[in-house]
C-alpha positions in Angstrom: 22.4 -0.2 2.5 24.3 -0.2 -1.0 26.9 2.0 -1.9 24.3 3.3 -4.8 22.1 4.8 -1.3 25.0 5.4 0.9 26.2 8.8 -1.4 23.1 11.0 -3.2 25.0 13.0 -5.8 24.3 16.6 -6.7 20.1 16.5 -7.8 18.4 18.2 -10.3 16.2 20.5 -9.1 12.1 20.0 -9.7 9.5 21.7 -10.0 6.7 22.4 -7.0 3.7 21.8 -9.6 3.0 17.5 -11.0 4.1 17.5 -14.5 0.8 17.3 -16.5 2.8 14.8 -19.4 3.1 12.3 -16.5 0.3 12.8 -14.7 -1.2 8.8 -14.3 0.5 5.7 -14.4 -0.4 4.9 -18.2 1.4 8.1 -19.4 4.5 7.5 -17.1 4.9 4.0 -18.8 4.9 6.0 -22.6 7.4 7.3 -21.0 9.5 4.6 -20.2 9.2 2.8 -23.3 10.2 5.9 -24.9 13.2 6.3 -23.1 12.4 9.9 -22.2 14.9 11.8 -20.7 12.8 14.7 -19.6 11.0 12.0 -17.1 14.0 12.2 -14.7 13.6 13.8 -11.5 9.4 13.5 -12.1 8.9 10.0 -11.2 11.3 6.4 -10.6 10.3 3.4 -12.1 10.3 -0.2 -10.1 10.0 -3.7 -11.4 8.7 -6.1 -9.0 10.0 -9.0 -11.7 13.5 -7.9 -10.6 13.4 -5.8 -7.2 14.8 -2.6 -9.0 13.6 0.8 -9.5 15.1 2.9 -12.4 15.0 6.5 -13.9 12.7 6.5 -16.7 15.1 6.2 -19.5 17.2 3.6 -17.9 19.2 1.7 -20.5 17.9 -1.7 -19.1 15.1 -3.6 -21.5 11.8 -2.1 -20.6 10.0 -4.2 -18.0 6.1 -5.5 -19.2 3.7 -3.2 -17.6 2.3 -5.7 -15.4 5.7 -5.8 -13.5 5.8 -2.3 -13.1 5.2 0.5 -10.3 5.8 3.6 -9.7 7.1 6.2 -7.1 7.7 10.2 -6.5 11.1 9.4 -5.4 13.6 7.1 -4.4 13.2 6.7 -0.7 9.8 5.3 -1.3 10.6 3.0 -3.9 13.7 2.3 -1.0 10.5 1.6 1.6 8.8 -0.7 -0.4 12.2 -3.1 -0.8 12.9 -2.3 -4.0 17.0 -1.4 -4.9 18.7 1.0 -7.0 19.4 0.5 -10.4 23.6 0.0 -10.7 23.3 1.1 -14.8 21.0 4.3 -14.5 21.6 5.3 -10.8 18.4 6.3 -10.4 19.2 8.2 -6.9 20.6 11.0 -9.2 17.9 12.2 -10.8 16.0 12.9 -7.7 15.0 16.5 -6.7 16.8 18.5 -4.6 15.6 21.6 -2.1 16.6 21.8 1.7 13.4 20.1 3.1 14.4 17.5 1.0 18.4 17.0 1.6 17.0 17.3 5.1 14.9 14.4 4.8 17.3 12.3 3.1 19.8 12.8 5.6 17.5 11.4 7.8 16.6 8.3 5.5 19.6 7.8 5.2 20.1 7.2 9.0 17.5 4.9 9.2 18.7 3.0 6.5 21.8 2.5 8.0 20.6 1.2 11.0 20.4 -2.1 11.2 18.8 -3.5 14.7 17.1 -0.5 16.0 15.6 3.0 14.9 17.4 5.8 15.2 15.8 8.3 18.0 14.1 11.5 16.7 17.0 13.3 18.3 19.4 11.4 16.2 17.7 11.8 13.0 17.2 15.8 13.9 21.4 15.8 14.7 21.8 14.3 10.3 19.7 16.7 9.1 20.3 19.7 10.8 16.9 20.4 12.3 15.4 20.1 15.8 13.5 17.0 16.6 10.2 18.4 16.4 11.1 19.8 12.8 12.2 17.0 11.6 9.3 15.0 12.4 7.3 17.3 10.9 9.3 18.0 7.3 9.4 14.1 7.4 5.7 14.3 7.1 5.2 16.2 4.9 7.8 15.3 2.2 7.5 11.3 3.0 3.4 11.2 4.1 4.8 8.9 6.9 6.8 9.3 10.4 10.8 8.7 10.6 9.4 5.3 12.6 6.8 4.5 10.4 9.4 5.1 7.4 11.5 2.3 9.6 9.2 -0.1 9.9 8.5 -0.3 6.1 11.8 -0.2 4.7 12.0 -3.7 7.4 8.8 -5.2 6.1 10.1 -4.6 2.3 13.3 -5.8 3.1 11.8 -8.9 4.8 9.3 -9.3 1.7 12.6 -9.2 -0.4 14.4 -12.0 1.0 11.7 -14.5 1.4 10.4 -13.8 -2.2 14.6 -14.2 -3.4 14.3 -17.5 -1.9 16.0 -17.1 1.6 14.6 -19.4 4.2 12.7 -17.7 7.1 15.9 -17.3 9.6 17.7 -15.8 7.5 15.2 -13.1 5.7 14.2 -12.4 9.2 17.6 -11.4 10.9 18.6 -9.8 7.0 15.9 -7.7 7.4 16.5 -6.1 10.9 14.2 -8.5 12.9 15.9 -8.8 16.5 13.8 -12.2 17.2 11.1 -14.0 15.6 8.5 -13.4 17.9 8.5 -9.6 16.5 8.3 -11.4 12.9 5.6 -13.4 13.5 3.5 -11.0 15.8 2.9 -8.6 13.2 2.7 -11.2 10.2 -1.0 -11.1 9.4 -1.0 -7.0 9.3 2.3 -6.8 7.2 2.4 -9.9 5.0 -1.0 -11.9 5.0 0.1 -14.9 6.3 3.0 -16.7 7.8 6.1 -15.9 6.2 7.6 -19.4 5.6 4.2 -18.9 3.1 4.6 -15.4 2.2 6.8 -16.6 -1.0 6.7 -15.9 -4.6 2.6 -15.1 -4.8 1.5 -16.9 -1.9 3.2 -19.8 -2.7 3.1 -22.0 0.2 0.1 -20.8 1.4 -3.3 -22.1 1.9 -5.8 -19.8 1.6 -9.8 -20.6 2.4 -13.0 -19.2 0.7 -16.3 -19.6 0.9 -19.1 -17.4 -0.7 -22.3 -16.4 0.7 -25.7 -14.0 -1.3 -26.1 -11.2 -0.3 -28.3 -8.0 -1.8 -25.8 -6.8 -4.1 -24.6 -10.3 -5.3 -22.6 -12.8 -4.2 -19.4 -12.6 -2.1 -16.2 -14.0 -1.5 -13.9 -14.0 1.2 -10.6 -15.4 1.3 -8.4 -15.9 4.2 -4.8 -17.5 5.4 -4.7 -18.5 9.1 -3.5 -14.8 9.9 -6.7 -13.2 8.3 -8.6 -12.1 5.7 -6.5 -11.6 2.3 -9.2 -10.6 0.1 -13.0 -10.0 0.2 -15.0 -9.6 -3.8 -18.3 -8.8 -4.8 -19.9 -9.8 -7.9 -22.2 -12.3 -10.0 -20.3 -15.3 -10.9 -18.7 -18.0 -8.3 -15.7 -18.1 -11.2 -14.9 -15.3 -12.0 -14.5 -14.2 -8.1 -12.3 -17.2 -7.6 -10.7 -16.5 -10.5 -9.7 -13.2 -9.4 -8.4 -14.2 -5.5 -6.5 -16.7 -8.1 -5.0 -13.7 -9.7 -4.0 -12.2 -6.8 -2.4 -15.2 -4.9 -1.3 -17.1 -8.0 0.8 -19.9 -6.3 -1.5 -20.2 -3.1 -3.2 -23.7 -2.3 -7.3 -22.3 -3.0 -9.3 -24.4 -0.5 -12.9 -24.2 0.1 -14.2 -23.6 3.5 -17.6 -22.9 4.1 -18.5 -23.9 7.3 -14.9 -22.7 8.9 -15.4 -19.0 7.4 -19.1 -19.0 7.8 -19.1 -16.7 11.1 -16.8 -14.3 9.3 -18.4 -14.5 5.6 -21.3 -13.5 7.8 -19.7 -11.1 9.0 -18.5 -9.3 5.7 -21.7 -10.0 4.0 -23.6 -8.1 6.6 -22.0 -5.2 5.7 -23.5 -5.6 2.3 -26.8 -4.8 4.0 -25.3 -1.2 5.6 -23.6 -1.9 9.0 -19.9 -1.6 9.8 -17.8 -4.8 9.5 -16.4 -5.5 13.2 -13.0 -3.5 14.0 -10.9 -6.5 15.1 -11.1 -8.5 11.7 -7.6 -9.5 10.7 -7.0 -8.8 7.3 -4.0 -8.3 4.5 -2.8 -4.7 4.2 0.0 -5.4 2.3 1.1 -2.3 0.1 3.4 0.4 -0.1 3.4 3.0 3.3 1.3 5.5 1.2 -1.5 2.9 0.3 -1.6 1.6 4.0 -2.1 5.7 4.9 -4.7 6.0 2.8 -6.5 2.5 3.9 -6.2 3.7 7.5 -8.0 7.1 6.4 -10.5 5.3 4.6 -11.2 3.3 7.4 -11.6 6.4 9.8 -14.6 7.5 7.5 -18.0 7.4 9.3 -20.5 5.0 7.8 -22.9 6.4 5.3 -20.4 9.8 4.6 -17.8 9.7 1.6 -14.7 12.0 1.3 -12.8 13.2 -1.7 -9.9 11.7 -3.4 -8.1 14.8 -2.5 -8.9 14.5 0.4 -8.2 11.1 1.0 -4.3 12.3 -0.1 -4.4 15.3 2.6 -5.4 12.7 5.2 -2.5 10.5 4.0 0.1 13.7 3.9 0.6 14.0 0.5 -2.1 16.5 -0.5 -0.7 16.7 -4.1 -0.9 12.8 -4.7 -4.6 12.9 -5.5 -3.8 10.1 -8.4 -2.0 7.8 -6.4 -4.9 8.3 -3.6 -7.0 6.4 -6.2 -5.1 3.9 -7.1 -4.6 3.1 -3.6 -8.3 2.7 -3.1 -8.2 0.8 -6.2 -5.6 -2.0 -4.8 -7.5 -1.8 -2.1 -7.7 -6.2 -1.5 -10.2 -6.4 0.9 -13.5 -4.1 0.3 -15.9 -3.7 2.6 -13.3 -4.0 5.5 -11.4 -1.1 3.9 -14.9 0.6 2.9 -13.0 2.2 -0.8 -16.3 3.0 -1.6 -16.3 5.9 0.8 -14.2 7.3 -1.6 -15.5 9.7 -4.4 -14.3 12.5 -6.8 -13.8 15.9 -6.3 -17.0 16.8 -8.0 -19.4 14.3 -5.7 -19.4 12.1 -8.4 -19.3 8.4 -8.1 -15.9 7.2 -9.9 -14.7 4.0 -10.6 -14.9 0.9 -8.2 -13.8 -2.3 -8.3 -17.3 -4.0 -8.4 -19.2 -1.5 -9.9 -20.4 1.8 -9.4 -23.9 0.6 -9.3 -22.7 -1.6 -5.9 -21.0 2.0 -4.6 -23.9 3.9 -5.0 -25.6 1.1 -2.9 -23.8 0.2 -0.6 -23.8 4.3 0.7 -27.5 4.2 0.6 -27.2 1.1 3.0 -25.2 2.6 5.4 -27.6 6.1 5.3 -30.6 3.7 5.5 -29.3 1.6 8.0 -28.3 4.8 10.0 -31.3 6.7 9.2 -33.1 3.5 11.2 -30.6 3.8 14.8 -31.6 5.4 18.1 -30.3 8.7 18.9 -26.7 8.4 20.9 -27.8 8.2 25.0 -31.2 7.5 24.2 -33.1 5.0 26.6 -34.8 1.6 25.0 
């Protein structure tokens, strides 16, 4: 932990209701590249081309848009490995009540630690509330657990270090990684692949694809030897490549047809309405609150949708309707993480990735193909 995290200076205070002048991404850039001051304390800026996150007026030359995300506060851009700005001291600006000093208190904790989590009764002890409090204000404020809160800020420190170059041994231990066995056990849930391959944007890596027709189109899957990394649906061999391309620019592309052709199947068939099989391995890599909102997708029964909002509810942030979406829309791997569960507050069909016409279908797949089941406990 720096000396920028070790300290949080006195915070101004904000308010309970979302600022409407920030209320997407595209506004919160404007913001940025105006150098607004009133931004502070309503949102932190991080540049993935640097590792940094930033108050919105930071002094610093505004980062291009691509390299840019953005976070409710600083312990989540903290989570995702990103560090604090030494110009703007971004850990300032951040809101202040008592649920949240409590909270921090107990981020802070965990950020100091460097080999093990701290015990609930620990983190309860720094911020002044009983175990079973804490846990629960954690929730709340963070939309995560103190120990899942742990586990990202690893995996992003981990992602850090192999991405600034480090070699594997090193990353690992820098990161809080007692052996490598607990690296590499988890490495196709939390990076994709290996991570001697993790690198600069899969670079390393050899990732196989193969395409297969289905109903709605065609499809691609792409996978490393840990699992699936990314799963498309559209009309064009090309332009899918293209776009696994885009996501793992420096990745070896290698076609595979007859090695993925059990699991293309696989995927495919849910094109045609029935659930893809539970124990696919696949990427989820993303930020804590877009891996809560992937794992509540994913606990949607076929053939039923649920709202954006609540989508955010189910993830513990019930305000963060917004980011909810974009989650679903970073979502790497449809199908597998069925995103097109996911609708709008209204009923309505909102954007997907592959086209609302292949939403509205692939729902009336999954009705049709449930409409055609036996009864639970009924006899052949």
């Amino acid at each position: 932990m720096n000396a920028q995290s070790a300290t949080i200076p006195p915070m101004t205070v904000l308010k309970s209701e979302p600022d409407p002048r920030y209320a997407d991404d595209d506004a919160r850039y404007r913001a940025v590249e105006a150098r607004d001051r009133a931004a502070d304390g309503r949102f932190i800026l991080a540049v993935t081309s640097t590792g940094i996150y930033c108050r919105p007026h930071c002094p610093s030359r505004t980062p291009k848009r691509q390299n840019v995300r953005f976070f409710l506060r600083p312990e989540e851009a903290r989570a995702a490995g990103f560090r604090a700005c030494r110009r703007c001291n971004p850990d300032a600006s951040a809101p202040r009540d008592a649920r949240l000093d409590a909270v921090r208190a107990a981020c802070r904790l965990i950020e100091a630690a460097e080999d093990t989590a701290p015990t609930l009764e620990e983190l309860g002890e720094a911020a002044g509330l009983s175990p079973f409090h804490l846990q629960r204000t954690f929730k709340a404020v963070m939309g995560i657990t103190p120990r899942q809160y742990w586990d990202a800020r690893r995996v992003g420190r981990l992602k850090a270090n192999l991405k600034a170059g480090e070699g594997v041994a090193s990353a690992l231990y820098g990161a809080g990684y007692g052996s490598s066995s607990r690296l590499y056990e988890k490495a196709g849930a939390q990076l994709g692949m290996t991570p001697a391959s993790y690198g600069k944007g899969g670079e390393g890596a050899v990732i196989a694809y193969a395409f297969a027709d289905t109903a709605l189109g065609r499809v691609i899957v792409g996978a490393t030897a840990a699992g699936i990394c990314f799963v498309g649906i559209g009309d064009r061999d090309d332009l899918l490549l293209a776009e696994l391309q885009g996501d793992y620019p420096k990745a070896e592309l290698a076609a595979d047809p007859d090695g993925l052709g059990e699991t293309v199947a696989e995927v495919a068939a849910a094109l045609g309405g029935r659930e893809p099989h539970a124990a696919l391995p696949v990427d989820v890599r993303g930020t804590a609150f877009q891996r809560q909102v992937w794992e509540a997708l994913k606990a949607i029964p076929m053939g039923e949708t649920r709202s954006y909002s609540e989508l955010a509810a189910a993830a513990g942030r019930p305000k963060a309707v917004r980011a909810a979406a974009s989650a679903c829309a970073n979502n790497p791997v449809a199908l597998i993480v069925p995103c097109h569960r996911a609708i709008g507050t209204d009923g309505s069909m909102r954007g997907y990735r592959w086209g609302v016409e292949r939403k509205q279908a692939l729902l009336e797949a999954e009705r049709a193909s449930l409409r055609g089941r036996p009864l639970a406990g009924a006899s052949g």
